[in-house]
Backbone as JSON, one array per atom type, in Angstrom:
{
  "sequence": "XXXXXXXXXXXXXXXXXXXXXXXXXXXXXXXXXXXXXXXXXXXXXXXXXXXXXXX",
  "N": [[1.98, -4.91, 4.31], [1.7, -4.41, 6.74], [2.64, -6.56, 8.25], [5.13, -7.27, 7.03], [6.76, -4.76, 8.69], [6.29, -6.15, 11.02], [8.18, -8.24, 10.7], [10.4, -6.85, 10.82], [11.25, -5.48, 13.43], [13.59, -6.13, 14.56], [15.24, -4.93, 14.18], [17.69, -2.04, 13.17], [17.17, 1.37, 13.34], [17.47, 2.43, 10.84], [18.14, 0.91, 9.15], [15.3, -0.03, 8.62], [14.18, 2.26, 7.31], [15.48, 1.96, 4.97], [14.62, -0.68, 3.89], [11.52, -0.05, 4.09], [11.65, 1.57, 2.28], [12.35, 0.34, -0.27], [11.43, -1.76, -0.58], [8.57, -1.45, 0.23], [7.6, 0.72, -0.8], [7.53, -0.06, -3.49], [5.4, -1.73, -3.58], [3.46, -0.13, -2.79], [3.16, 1.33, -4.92], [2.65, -0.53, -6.7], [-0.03, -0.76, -5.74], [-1.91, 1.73, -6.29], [-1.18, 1.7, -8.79], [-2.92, -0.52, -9.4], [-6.03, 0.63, -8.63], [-5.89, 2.69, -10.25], [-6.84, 1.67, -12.53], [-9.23, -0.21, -11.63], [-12.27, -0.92, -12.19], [-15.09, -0.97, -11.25], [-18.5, -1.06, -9.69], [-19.04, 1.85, -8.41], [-21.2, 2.49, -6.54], [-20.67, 0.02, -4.97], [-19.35, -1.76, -1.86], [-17.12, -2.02, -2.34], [-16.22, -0.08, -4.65], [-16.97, 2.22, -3.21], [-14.74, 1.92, -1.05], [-12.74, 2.68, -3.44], [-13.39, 4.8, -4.13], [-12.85, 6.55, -2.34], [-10.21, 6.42, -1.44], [-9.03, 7.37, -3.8], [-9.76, 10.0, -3.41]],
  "CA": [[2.82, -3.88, 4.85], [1.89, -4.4, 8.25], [3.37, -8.07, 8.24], [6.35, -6.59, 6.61], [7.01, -4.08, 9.43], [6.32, -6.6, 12.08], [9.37, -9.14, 10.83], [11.88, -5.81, 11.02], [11.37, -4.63, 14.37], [14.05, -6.13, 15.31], [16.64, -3.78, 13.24], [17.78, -0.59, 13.2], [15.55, 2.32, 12.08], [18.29, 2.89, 9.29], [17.74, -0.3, 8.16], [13.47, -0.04, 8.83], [13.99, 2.92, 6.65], [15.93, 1.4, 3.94], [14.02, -1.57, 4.06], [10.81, 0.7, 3.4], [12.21, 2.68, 0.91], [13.06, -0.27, -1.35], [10.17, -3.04, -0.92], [6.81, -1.07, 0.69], [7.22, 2.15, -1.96], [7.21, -1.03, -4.89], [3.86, -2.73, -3.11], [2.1, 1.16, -2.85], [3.24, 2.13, -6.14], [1.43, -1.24, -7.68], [-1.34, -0.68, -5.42], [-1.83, 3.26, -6.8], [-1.53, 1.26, -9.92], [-4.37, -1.14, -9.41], [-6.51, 1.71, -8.27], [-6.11, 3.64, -10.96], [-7.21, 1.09, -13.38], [-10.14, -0.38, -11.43], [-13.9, -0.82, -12.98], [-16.17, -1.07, -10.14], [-19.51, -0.46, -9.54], [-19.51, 3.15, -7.7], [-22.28, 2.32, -4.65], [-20.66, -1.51, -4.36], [-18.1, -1.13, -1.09], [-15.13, -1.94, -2.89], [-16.43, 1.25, -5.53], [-16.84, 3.33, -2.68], [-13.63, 2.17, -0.85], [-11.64, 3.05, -4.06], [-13.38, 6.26, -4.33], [-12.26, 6.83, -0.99], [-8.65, 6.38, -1.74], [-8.87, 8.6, -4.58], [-9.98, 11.48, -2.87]],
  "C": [[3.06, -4.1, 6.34], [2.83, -5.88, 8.95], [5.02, -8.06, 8.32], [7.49, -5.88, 7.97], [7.03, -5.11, 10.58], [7.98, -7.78, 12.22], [10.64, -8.09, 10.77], [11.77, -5.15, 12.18], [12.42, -5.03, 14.88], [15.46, -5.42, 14.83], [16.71, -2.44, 13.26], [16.28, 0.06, 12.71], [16.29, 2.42, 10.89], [18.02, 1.9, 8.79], [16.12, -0.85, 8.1], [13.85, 0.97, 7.65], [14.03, 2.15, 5.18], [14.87, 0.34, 2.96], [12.29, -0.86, 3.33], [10.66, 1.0, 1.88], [11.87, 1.64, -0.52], [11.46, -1.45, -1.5], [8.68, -2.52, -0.34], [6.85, -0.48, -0.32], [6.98, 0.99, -3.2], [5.58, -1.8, -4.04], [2.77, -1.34, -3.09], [2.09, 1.39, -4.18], [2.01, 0.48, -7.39], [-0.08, -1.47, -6.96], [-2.31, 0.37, -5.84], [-2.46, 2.66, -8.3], [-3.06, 0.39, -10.3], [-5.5, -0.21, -9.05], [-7.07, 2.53, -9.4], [-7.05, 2.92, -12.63], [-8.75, -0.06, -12.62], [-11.46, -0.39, -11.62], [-14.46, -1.29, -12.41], [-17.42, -0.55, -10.02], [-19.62, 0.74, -8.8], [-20.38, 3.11, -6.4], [-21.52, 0.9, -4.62], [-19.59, -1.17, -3.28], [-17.28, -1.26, -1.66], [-15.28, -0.73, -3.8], [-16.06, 2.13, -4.23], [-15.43, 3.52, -1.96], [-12.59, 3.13, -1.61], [-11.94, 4.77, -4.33], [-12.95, 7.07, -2.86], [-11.0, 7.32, -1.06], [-8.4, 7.29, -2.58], [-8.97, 9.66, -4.51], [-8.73, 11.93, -1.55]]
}
């Protein structure tokens, strides 16, 4: 995301928005997805990260 954002600074915000809209909301929405389907140990950090996120 942050990568993302750094090769559009040099464009509008209408087109930062756009730009958003169309290719970050598809990279959160399969990250939400991976998340939700995750089988982690609970105390391992990546468990607790995701229980993080979920709350």
């Amino acid at each position: 995301m942050f990568a993302r954002e750094r090769q559009w600074q040099h464009f509008s915000p209408r087109v930062r928005r756009r730009r958003r809209r169309s290719q970050i909301c598809k990279l959160l929405k399969r990250f939400w997805k991976w998340i939700a389907s995750a089988r982690v140990l609970p105390k391992s950090r990546l468990g607790k990260a995701i229980t993080y996120c979920r709350r």
